[in-house]
C-alpha positions in Angstrom: 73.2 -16.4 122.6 71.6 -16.0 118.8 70.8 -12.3 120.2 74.4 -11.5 121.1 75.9 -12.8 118.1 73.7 -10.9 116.0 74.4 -7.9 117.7 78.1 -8.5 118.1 78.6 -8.8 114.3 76.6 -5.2 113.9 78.7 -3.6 116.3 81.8 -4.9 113.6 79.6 -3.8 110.5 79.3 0.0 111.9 82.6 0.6 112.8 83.9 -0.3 109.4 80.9 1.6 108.1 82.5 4.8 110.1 85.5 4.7 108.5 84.0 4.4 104.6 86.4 6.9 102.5 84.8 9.7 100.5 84.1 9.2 96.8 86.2 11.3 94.1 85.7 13.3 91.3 86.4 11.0 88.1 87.7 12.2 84.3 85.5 10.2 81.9 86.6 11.9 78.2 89.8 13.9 77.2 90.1 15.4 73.8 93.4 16.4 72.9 96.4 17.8 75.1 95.0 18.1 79.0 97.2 18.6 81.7 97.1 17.6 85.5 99.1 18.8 88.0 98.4 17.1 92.0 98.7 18.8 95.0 102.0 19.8 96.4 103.8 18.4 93.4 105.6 20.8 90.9 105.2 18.8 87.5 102.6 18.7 84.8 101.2 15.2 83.6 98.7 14.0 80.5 95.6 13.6 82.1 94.4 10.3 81.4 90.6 8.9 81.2 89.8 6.9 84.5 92.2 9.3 87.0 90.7 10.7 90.2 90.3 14.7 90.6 90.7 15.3 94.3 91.2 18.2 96.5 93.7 20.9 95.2 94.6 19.4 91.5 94.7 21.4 89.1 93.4 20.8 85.5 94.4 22.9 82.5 93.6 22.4 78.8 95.4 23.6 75.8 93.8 25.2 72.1 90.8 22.7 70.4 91.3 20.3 74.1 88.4 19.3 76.5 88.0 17.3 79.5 84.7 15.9 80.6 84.6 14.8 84.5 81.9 13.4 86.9 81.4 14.3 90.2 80.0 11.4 92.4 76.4 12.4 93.2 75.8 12.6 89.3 76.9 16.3 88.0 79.1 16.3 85.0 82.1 19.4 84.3 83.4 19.7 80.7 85.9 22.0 81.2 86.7 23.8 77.5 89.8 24.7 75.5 92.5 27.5 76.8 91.2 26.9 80.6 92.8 26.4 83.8 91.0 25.1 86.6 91.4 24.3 90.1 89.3 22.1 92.1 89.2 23.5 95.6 87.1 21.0 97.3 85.8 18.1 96.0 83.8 16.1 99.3 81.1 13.7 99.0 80.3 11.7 102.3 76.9 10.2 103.1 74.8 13.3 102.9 77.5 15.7 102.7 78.2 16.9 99.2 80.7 19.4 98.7 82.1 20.8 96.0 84.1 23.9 94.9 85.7 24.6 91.7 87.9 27.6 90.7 88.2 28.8 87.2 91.4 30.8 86.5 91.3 31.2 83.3 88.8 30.3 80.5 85.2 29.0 80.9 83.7 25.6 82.0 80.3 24.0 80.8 78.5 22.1 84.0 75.2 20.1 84.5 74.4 20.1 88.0 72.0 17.9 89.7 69.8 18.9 92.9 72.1 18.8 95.7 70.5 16.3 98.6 71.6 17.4 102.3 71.4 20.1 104.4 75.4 20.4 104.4 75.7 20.2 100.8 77.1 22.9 98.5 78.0 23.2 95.1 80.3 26.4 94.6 82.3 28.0 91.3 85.0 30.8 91.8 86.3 33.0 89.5 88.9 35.2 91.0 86.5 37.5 93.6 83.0 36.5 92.6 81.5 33.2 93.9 78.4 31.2 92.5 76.1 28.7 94.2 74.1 26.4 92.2 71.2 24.4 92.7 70.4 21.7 90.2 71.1 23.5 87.3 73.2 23.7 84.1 75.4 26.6 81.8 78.3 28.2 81.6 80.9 29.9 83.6 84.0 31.5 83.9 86.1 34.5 83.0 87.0 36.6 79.8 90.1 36.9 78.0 89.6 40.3 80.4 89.3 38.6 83.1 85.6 39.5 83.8 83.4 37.0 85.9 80.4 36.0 84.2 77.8 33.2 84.6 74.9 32.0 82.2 72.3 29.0 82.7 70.1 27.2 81.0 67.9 26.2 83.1 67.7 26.0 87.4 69.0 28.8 89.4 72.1 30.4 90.7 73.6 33.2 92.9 76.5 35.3 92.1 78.3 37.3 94.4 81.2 39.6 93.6 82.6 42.6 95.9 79.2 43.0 97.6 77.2 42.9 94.2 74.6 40.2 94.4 72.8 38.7 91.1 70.4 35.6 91.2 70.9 34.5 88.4 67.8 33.1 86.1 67.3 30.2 83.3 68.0 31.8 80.2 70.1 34.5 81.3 73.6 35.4 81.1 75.4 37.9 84.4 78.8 39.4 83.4 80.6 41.2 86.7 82.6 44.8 85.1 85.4 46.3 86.6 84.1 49.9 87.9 80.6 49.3 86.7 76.8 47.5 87.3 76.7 43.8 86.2 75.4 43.4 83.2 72.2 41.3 82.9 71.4 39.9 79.2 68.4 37.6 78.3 69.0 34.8 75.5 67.9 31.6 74.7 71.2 30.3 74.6 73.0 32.3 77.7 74.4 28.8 79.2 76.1 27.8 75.3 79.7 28.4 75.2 79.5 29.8 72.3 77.9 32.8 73.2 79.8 33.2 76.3 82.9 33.4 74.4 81.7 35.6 72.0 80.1 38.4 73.9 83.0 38.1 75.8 84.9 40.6 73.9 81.9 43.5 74.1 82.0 42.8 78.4 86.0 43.5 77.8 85.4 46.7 75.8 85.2 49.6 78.1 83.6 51.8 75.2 80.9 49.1 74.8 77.5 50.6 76.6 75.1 48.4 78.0 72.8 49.2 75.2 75.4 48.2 72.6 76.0 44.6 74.6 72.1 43.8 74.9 72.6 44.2 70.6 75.1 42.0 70.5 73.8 39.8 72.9 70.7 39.6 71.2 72.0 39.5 67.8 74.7 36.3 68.8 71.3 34.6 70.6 69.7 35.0 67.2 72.5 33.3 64.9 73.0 30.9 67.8 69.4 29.8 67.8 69.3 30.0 63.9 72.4 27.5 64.2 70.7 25.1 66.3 67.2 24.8 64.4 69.1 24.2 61.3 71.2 21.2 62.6 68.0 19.8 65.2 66.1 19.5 61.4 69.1 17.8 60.0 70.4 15.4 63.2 68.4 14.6 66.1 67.6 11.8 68.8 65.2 9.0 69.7 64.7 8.4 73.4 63.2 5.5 74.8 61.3 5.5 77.9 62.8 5.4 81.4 61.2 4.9 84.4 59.8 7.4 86.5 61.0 6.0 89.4 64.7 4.3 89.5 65.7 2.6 92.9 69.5 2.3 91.7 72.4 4.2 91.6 72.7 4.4 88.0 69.9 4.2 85.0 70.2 2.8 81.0 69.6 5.3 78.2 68.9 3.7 75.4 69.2 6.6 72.4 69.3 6.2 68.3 70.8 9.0 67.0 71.7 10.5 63.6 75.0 9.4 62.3 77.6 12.0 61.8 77.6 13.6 65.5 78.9 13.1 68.9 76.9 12.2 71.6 77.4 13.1 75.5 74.7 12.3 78.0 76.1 12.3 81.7 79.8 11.5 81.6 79.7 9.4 78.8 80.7 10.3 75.0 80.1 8.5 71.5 80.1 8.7 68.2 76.6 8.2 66.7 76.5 5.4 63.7 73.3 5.7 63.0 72.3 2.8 65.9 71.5 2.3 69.1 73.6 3.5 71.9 73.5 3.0 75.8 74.4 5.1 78.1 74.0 4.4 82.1 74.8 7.4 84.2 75.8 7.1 87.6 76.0 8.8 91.1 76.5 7.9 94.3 74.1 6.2 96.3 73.3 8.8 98.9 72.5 11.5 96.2 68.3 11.0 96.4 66.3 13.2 94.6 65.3 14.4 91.2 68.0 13.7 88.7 68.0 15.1 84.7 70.3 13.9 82.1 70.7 15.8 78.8 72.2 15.1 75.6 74.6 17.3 74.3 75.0 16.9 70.2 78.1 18.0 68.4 78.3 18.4 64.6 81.1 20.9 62.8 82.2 21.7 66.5 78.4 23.1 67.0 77.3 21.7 70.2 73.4 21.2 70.5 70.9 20.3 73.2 69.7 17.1 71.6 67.3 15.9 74.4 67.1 15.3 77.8 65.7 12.8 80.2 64.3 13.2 84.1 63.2 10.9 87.2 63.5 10.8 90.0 65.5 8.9 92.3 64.4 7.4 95.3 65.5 4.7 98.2 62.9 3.1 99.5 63.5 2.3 103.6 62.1 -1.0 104.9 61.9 -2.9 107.9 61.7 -6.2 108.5 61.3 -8.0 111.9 63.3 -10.8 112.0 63.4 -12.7 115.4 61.8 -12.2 118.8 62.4 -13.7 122.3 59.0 -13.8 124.4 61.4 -14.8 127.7 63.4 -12.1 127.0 61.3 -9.5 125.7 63.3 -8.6 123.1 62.9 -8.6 118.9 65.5 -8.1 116.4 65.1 -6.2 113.0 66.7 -5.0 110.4 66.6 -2.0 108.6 67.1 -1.6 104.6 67.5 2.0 102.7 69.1 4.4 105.0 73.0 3.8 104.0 73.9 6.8 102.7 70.2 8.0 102.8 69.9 9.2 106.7 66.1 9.4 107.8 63.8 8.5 110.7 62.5 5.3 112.3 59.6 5.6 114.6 58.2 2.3 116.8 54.8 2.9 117.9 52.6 0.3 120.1 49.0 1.1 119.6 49.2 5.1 119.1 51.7 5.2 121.7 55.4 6.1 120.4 57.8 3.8 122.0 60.8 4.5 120.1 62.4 7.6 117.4 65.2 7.2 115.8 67.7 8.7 113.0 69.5 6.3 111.3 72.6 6.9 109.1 73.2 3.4 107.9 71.3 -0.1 107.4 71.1 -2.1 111.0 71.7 -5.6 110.2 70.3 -6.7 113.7 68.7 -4.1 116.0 67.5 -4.9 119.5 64.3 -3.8 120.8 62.8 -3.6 124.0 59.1 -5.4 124.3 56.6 -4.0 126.8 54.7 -6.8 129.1 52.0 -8.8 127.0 51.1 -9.7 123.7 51.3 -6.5 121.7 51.0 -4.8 117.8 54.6 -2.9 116.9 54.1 0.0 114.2 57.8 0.5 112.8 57.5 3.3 110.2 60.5 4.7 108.6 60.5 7.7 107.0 60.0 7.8 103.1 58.9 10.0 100.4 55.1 9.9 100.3 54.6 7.6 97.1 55.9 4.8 99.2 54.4 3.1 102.7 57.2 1.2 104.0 55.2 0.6 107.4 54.8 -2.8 108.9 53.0 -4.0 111.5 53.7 -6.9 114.3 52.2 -8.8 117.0 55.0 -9.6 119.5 54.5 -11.4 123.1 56.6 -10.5 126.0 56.4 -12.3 129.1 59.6 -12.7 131.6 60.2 -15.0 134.0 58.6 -14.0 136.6 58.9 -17.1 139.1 55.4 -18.6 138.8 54.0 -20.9 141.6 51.0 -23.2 141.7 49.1 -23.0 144.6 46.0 -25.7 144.7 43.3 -25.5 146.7 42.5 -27.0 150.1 46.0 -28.5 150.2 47.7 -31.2 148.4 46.1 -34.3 149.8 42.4 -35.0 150.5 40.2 -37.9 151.9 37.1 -38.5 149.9 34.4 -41.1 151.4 31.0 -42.8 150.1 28.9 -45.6 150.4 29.9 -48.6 148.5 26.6 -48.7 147.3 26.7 -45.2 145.8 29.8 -46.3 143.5 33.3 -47.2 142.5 34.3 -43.8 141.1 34.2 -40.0 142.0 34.4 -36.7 140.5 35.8 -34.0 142.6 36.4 -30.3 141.2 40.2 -29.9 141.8 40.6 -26.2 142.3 44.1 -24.7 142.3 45.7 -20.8 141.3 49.1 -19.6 139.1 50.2 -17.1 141.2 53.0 -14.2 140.5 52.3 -14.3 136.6 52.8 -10.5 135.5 50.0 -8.2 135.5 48.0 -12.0 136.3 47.9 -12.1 131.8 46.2 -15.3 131.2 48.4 -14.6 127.9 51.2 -15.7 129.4 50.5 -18.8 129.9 50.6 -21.7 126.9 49.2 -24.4 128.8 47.8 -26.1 131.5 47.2 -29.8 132.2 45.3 -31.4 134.4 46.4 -35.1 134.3 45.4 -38.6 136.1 46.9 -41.7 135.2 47.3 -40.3 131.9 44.1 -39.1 130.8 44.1 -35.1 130.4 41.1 -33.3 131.6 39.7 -30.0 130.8 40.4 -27.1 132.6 38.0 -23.8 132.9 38.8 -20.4 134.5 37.4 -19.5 137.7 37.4 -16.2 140.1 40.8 -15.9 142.1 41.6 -13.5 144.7 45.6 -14.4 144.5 46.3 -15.1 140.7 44.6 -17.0 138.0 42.0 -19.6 139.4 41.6 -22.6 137.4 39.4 -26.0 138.1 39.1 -29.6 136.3 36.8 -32.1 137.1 38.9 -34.9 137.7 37.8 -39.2 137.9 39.3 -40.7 141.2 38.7 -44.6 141.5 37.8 -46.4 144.9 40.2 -48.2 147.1 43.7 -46.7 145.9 45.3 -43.8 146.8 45.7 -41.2 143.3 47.8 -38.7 142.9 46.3 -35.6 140.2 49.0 -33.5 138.1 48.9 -30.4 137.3 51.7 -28.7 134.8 51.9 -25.2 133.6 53.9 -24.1 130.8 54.4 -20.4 130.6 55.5 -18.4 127.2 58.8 -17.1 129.6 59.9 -21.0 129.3 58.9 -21.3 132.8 57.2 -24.9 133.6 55.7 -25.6 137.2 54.2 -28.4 138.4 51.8 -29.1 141.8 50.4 -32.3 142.7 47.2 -32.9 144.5 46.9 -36.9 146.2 43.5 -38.2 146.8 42.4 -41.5 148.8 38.8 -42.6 147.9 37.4 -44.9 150.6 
């Protein structure tokens, strides 16, 4: 019964699992006048700190505005002033994370963390060219033109637009131009908005050669860089350690910064004082993988890479064996790690596999099968190679199988002696458990051999039909005595045989 209520309330815990919802986008700072407008609705609403950006909203920001949002697996968007912005798809189930974002007008800033899953995608549109990114961060979007272009800081991308293909670098910044070659420029500071706005105007300017926009390029990288060096020697930031390794959805930053600036790490946003501050990113739980934070310093309305901080994050899968039925050769375990983090289970006995599965979500109670016999189980989930999560267990199955006892010479004999020669006697009792499976003494937990309540020892002998036993039992003189024999078997069985014998 214990079995089928376990497994009855799993059955109750997967479906509801089935139907989990997918996780939204989420705005986590607005500065100034930021507009929403939903899908299918006409109007224009204040965007507010806290809302959900879902499928088909539109976001638009007005002169000296900004909105920061996070996506769910940990990515952060700070889409800049004069923008408009649609977000196309915004998807995150289990190991599916989707994403799409298309920039009508203006430019957006984005730290992207290592997409997990072979069905995930992170996407950016800009009228005809598309970008795919890969756990990356910079700028994109289109000039006052309306030019594509795209510029990281670090990671990768590809950029595709009317057949032209660029994979785009760290440190570089790819401009799409109507009726010629993309332009491809190599700064420090290609992923700063900054610069993006600014050589904007040359990548407009049809008499600008590519010569004259590598000058510019270079010379804006050069100010830009001269910029930052001046205000990293006059504010800057004091990590404290985090661990290499974080097992949770979410990690504290502790950070002491210089007062006077605004600090951003994830989605979060503060105003230094000259004090601690804490900051505790999030993402979903099924985004596993590397994950890097920076901090993004403003001062003047300069903003500044002000540090950064990495791990990695990892859920660790386990097993755990939690109830087994010898009768019923069956054991019940539970699984721990795979919600949201889909990966193998394998069941070995010896170097045997019995059993390979691919889980999607914890099993609060699975059912397996035991083989006949006392046997070691191997359950090994799949893990990243810094972590064992194997166990290993000895389980018994033995099933009822109908065992009989059949003794030896039949169940009554006559013994006879001189009077002389004694008032007692010690005949071998001799007897066979018959129909045990695969005749595994194993199976058996115990056999007693018992006269007028005094147990005597058994010993194992030869059998042709099953597992011979013999005891050497005491018979008095004159009275007939009746020897009993019990078996207990693991299966729950219990058999019992008597032998009677009259000593004369």
């Amino acid at each position: 019964m214990m079995f089928k209520k376990y497994i009855a309330a799993w059955a109750i815990m997967a479906v509801t699992l089935s139907f989990a919802a997918p996780q939204s986008a989420k705005v986590r700072s607005v500065l100034g006048d930021v507009s929403l407008k939903k899908k299918g609705q006409g109007d224009w609403s204040s965007l507010r700190v806290g809302a959900k950006v879902q499928d088909k909203d539109l976001i638009q920001t007005d002169m000296e505005s900004n909105v920061l949002i996070s996506m769910p697996e940990g990515s952060t968007i700070s889409i800049e002033e004069n923008a408009l912005v649609e977000f196309t798809q915004v998807l995150f189930m289990k190991d599916s994370q989707n994403s799409e974002v298309n920039i009508k007008k203006g430019l957006l800033r984005f730290n992207a963390q290592k997409q997990t899953g072979k069905k995930s995608q992170f996407k950016f549109k800009t009228g005809t060219m598309t970008a795919s990114i890969r756990g990356t961060d910079g700028t994109i979007g289109v000039t006052e033109g309306g030019q594509s272009f795209g510029a990281l800081n670090t990671g990768a991308m590809d950029m595709e637009e009317n057949g032209q293909k660029v994979s785009v670098k760290a440190k570089q910044y790819v401009a799409f131009r109507k009726g010629k070659p993309p332009v491809v420029v190599e700064a420090k500071n290609a992923g700063d908005p900054d610069f993006a706005k600014k050589l904007g105007a040359a990548i407009d300017d049809t008499t600008k050669s590519d010569a004259d926009i590598q000058s510019q390029a270079k010379e804006l990288d050069a100010k830009i860089e001269k910029r930052n060096q001046d205000l990293k020697s006059k504010f800057a930031c004091k990590f404290e350690p985090v661990p290499a390794v974080v097992k949770a959805d979410s990690v504290e930053i502790f950070v002491t910064c210089t007062p006077g600036m605004q600090v951003s790490i994830g989605s979060e946003r503060y105003e230094s004082e000259g004090k601690r501050i804490r900051f505790v990113p999030k993402w979903s739980r099924g985004a596993i993988g590397a994950k890097k934070f920076d901090a993004m310093c403003t001062v003047d309305n300069a903003t500044f890479e002000c540090g950064s901080v990495s791990f990695k994050y990892r859920i660790d899968r386990t097993v755990k064996v939690i109830k087994s039925d010898v009768g019923n050769c069956e054991a019940l375990y539970t699984t721990s790690g795979y919600t949201d983090n889909e990966g193998k289970l394998s069941i070995y006995t010896g170097d045997s596999l019995l059993k390979s599965l691919v889980l999607e979500r914890d099993n609060p109670a699975a059912a397996l099968k035991l083989l006949p016999g006392t046997r070691v189980y191997k359950f090994v989930p799949e893990n990243a190679p810094d972590f064992n999560g194997t166990i290993e267990r000895e389980l018994k199955c033995y099933p009822k199988s109908g065992v009989q006892v059949n003794i030896r010479g039949g169940s009554r004999e006559t013994l006879k002696k001189k009077v002389s020669q004694g008032s007692v006697m010690y005949p071998e009792i001799q007897f066979d458990v018959e129909n045990v499976i695969n005749n595994d003494p194993a199976g058996i937990k115990s056999v007693d051999v018992v006269v007028a309540g005094k147990n005597f020892e058994t010993k194992f002998i030869p059998s042709q039909t099953g597992i011979g036993y013999s005891a050497t039992v005491q018979i008095p003189r004159g009275k007939m005595t009746t020897v009993k024999i019990k078996v207990n078997m693991l299966s729950g069985e219990t058999v019992l045989a008597t032998k009677v014998y009259e000593f004369r």
